[in-house]
Structures are given as C-alpha cells and as structure tokens.
C-alpha positions, 0 to 999 in steps of 0.5 A, spaced: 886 322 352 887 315 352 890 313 358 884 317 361 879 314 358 882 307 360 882 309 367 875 311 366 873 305 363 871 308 357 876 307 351 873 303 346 873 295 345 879 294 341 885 300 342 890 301 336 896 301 340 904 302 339 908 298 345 912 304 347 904 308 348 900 302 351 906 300 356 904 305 361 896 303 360 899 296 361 903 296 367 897 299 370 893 293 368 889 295 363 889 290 358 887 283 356 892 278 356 893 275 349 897 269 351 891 267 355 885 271 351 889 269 343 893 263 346 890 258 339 893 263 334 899 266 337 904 261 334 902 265 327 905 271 328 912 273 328 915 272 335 918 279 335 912 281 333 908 278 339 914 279 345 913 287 343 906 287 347 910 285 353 912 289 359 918 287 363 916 284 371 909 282 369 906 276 365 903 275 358 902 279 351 897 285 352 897 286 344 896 282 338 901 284 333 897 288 327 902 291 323 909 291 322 914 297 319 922 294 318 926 300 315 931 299 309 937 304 306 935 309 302 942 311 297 943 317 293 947 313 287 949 319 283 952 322 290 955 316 292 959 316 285 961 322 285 964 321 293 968 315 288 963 309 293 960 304 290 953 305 288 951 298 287 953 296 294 950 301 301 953 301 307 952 295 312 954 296 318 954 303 323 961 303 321 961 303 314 955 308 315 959 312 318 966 312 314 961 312 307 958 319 310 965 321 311 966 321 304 960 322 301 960 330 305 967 332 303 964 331 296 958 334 296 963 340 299 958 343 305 951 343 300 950 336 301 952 332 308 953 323 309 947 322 313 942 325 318 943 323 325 935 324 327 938 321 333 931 322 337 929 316 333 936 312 332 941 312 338 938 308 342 936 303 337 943 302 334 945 302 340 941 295 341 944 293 335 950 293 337 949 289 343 949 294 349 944 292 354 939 298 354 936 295 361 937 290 366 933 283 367 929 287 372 927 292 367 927 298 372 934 300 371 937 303 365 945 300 363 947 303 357 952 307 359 957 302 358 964 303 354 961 300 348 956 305 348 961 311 349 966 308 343 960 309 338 957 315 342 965 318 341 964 316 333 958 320 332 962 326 335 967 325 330 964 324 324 959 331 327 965 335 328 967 332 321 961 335 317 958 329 316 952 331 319 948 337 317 950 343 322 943 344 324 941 336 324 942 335 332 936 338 334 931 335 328 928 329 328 926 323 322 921 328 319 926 333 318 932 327 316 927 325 309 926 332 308 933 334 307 934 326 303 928 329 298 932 335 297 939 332 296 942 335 302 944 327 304 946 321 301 944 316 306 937 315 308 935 309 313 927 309 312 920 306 312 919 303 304 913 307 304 917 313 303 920 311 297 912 312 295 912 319 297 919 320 294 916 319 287 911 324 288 916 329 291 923 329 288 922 325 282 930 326 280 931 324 288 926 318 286 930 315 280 938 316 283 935 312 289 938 305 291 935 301 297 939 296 300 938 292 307 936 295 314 943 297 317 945 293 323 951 293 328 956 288 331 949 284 333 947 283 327 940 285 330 934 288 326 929 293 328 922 293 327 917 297 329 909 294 331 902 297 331 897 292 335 890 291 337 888 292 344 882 290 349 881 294 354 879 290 361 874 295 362 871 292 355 864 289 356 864 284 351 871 282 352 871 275 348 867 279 342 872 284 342 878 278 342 876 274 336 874 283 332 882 283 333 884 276 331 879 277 325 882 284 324 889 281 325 889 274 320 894 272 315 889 273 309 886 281 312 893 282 313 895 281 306 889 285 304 891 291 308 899 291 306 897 291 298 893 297 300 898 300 305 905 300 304 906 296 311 908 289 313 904 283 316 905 280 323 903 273 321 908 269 318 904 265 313 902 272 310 910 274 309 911 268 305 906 270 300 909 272 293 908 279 294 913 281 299 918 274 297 918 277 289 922 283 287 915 284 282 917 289 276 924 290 279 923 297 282 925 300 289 919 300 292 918 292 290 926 290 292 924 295 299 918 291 300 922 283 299 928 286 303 924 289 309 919 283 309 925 278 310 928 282 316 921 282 319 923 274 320 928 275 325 927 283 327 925 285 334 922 292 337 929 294 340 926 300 343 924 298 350 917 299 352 919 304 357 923 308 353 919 313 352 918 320 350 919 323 356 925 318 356 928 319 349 927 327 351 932 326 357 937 322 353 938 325 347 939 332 350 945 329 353 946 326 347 947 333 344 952 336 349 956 330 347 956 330 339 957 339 340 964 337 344 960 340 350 961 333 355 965 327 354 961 321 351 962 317 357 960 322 362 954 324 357 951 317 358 952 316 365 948 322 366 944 320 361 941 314 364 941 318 371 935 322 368 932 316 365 933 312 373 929 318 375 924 318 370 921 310 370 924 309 377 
C-alpha cells in the first residue's frame, strides 16, 4: 500500500519506515536525502543508526533514525542450575550458545530445549556477527556462502540433530520462540527488553527465574540492532515543514520523553547518556536490560542488509532448513542459497 501511494505521489509528509521496508521505495528515489536535508543535526545520532538509511550504490541517508531496539540474553536461571551451568553468567558468544543449550536440553529431558532457532530472524544476523561478508562492496552480489559460514551452518545442524532446539522449531519464527521461553520449554531467549514486560505479565514464575545479560555476539564482536526512522517522501509538498517535523520528532529531549513511555532506545546519543538508560535503577531485569541494550546501541549496527528482505529471507532460510534436517550438506545449502537471493535482488 505504501510503496503505491509512494509512487502515486500520495503518502503522507513524514513516513515511519524500517531500513529493510523503505530501501525498495529509496532505491526508486522516492526520499529526501538527509545527509543534505538534515546535514546540521546528523552528528547527534548514533552512526550505525544513521548509515541504516543508506542504500548501497546510491549517495545520501534517506532516514532520520527514531527509534533503536538492540536485543539482550534473556536466561532461565533455575534451568541453567540444574543443566549444572552457572546461573550468574549467560553465554557470550554463538558457540558457548551453542554448547550451554547442548547441556541445558539433556536436563530438561525432551519437556525443556537449550534454545529456539527463530532462524527467520536470526541466521543472517549471526552470520554478520561473525564477520562473513553478506554482500560484496557493489551490494548487488550475495557472499555469504562462504566456509566460514558453512562451519557454523554445520553447528547448527548438529546441535538440531542433538535436540537442542525443539523438533517442530525449524519453521517458527521469533513470535513462537517467546512463546515457548514463556512456557518454560527453553532456557535461552536473545530478545528485546520489552519482552521482559510482557514476561511479568504472562508467566510471573518465568518472570522471577529470568537473568539478563548482553546481546550475544561472534568472532566480530559486532552487535545488532534494529532502526525505526522518519521519512520524507519527495513527492511532499511541504518538504522542508516536513524535514524539521521529523527532526523535531527525532531530538534528544522528545526521544527520551518517548523511550520513558515505551520500552525502546533513542538514536541521539545525548539521550543515551541520560541516567535512565546508564543506571541500573531499582535493580530489576528490566532496568539492567535497558543499561545493557543502551550501551550496545553505541557501537551497534543494523547488520541485516537492506536488500534482505522478505522474499529474500523466505529463500535463504528455507535452504537453510533442508541443512539443519540432514537433507543438504551446509555448504552446498548456501550456495544454493545466495543463488536465489542473486535471483531475486539481481
């Protein structure tokens, strides 16, 4: 719907966009570009943050950053006693990912798993996180079919065959991986720390045996975020009205007005800085989230490309699939895997 109005010249003055949704409308140049339009504040905001709204090949930032979300690991404590792990410290890395799930499953003795794939949401991230190169400079060709890749891809088939993750995981995305942390049928759960919110409210047990530590990362060190950001169609008729709406909507001080209400992160570095996102407060896991997630956010990145988008993700991950089910070989699984994502951006 939006992409129409875009083209009709009938979207509103100021868009609310992904970078993944709006690069499709961008690329066709439908955008102001904020590097020129917004060039006196982009200094204020987190450079990952601002580099989201970019499209490989073409010049300018088509998006002032709004909004930021940067996820941290959620941990069952009283599983991770019992699979005899140290409830105090939560995996770091995919690896020790990996082998605390490994043990944490054969505690829990096929009613609780390690962790949840949701790999609709998670495989090409972590794949970032560990370096691979997902495109090439150009931004047209696909790359992460490399060995690298294929190394951890292979991981993640093991630790499937193992029972790691939950037999009917394969095919369920994030929404399915919260429900079954709320449920107890996991002991991991890499999230947003406004799930912990609606953790209280639905499983209060689940709620009091929850640790929360950083965002696991790979061999980059790298952490993810994701962006929300304003957007002015060209096709606006009040464009520079509609530039300073945004960065009014956008400035430090509204930002942190809007994060108190809702459980997100400014953009704005001076907002980050503020003693509600630096204090742990009263102690709680929501507060020690919300200190954690605003301190990545610093040095985060939005690691999903742009281009991988829906269609794109569906391709990958269904070879992906075919991989962690013994069906195809993980190297073989990728290269058939940025075969159709060539098809389909190329």
């Amino acid at each position: 719907m939006r992409e129409a109005n875009a083209v009709a010249g009938t979207m509103a003055d100021v868009v609310d966009l992904n970078p993944q949704f709006a690069q499709a409308l961008e690329a066709k140049g439908l955008f102001v570009d904020m590097d020129k339009a917004a060039k006196d504040v982009k200094a204020d905001y987190v450079p990952g943050a601002w580099d989201a709204f970019t499209v490989p090949g073409k010049e300018g930032s088509f998006g002032i950053p709004w909004y930021l979300t940067s996820e941290v690991t959620m941990y069952n404590k009283e599983q991770f006693k019992k699979a005899g792990l140290d409830a105090e410290k939560p995996p770091a890395t995919l690896d020790e990912l990996i082998a605390a799930g490994e043990k944490l499953s054969k505690a829990g003795k096929g009613k609780a798993y390690g962790l949840h794939p949701a790999l609709e949401n998670r495989f090409i991230a972590d794949l970032a996180k560990q370096g691979v190169p997902l495109l090439d400079e150009s931004g047209e060709k696909w790359t992460f079919n490399t060995p690298e890749a294929a190394a951890y891809l292979g991981k993640l088939a093991d630790a499937y065959q193992k029972g790691v993750f939950p037999k009917d995981s394969l095919t369920q995305n994030h929404s399915k991986a919260t429900e079954a942390y709320q449920a107890g049928r996991i002991g991991v759960l890499p999230s947003g720390p406004n799930f912990l919110t609606i953790l209280k409210e639905n499983a209060p047990k689940i709620a009091e045996a929850t640790g929360v530590g950083p965002q696991i990362t790979g061999t980059s060190g790298a952490t993810n975020m994701s962006v929300m950001g304003l957007l002015v169609p060209k096709s606006s008729k009040n464009q520079a009205a509609a530039v300073s709406f945004a960065t009014y909507m956008a400035n430090a001080e509204n930002q942190l007005a809007f994060s108190k209400i809702v459980t997100v992160l400014p953009s704005v570095s001076a907002a980050l800085r503020d003693p509600f996102f630096t204090d742990a407060g009263d102690g709680s896991a929501e507060a020690r989230a919300r200190k954690i997630s605003a301190e990545q956010i610093a040095k985060g990145e939005n690691l999903v490309p742009v281009q991988y988008d829906e269609r794109v993700t569906k391709a990958v991950v269904a070879k992906v699939q075919l991989a962690l089910q013994g069906k195809l070989a993980p190297q073989e699984a990728l290269d058939q895997a940025v075969e159709a994502a060539d098809r389909i951006t190329g």
